[in-house]
N, C-alpha and C positions, 0 to 999 in steps of 0.2 A: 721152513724147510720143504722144499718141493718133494712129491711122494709118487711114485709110478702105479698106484694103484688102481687095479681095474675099475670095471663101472660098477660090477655087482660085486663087488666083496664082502664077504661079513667083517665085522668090528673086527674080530679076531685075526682074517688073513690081513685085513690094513692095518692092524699092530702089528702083525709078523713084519708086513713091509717096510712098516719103519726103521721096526728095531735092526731088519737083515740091512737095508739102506743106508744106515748110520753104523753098521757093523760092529756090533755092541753084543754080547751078550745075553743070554733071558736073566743071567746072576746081574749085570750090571745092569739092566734095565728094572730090575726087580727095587736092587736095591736104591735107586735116584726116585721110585713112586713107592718105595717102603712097605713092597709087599713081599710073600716066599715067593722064590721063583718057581716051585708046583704049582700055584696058582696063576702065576703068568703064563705057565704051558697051557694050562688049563682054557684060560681064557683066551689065546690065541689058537688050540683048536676047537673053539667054541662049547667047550664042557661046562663052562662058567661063564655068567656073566656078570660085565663089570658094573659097578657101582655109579651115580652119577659123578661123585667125587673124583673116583679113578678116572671117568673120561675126560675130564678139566686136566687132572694130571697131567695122563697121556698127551693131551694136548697141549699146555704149558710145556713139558720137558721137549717135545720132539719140534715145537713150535710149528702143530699143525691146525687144522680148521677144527674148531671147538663142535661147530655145528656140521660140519661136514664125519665127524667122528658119532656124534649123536646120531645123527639121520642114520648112519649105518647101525647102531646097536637099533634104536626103533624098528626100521624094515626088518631084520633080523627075529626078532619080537612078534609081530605082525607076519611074516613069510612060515618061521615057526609054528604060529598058531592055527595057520591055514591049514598046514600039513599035516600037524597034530588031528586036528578035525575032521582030516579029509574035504575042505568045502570048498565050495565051488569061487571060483574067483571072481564071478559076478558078487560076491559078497563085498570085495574091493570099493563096488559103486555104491552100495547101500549104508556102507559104513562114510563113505565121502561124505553122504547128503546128511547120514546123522550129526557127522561132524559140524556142518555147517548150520545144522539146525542147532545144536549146543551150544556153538558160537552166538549165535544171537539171542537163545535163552539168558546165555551168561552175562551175554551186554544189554541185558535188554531191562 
């Protein structure tokens, strides 16, 4: 299902867009990932976040990108924490190169 979502959105406005896009409910979208729908408001204005489970759901029911859903809860995660912190975004690069130093720790 093709989805109109911006380029920055959080998880939760690209759940909003599905669900407003398919014109469903937060009761019936609640109820087909079998959660309260307090919690789906929640998690679509970013109060909560979703479980990895729930973003396979989200993904299976709206028939959208699994990994494209993921990446969005991650940056979210990460964007979060910067601003919690206060830190500087040059943190962004430091954290790259740890990454990739871990990667080859871990294969190595």
């Amino acid at each position: 299902m093709a989805t109109t979502k911006q380029k920055f959105s959080t998880f939760g406005e690209h759940l909003r867009a599905l669900r407003v896009e398919t014109e469903q409910s937060l009761r019936e979208v609640a109820s087909h990932l079998d959660i309260d729908p307090s919690l789906l408001a929640k998690i679509e204005r970013n109060e909560r976040q979703p479980t990895k489970q729930l973003i396979k759901a989200v993904a299976d029911y709206f028939k959208a990108d699994e990994k494209e859903l993921q990446n969005d809860f991650l940056s979210d995660q990460i964007a979060y924490k910067i601003l919690d912190e206060e830190a500087d975004l040059a943190i962004l690069k430091v954290a790259e190169q740890k990454v990739s130093y871990l990667k080859t720790k871990r294969n190595g």
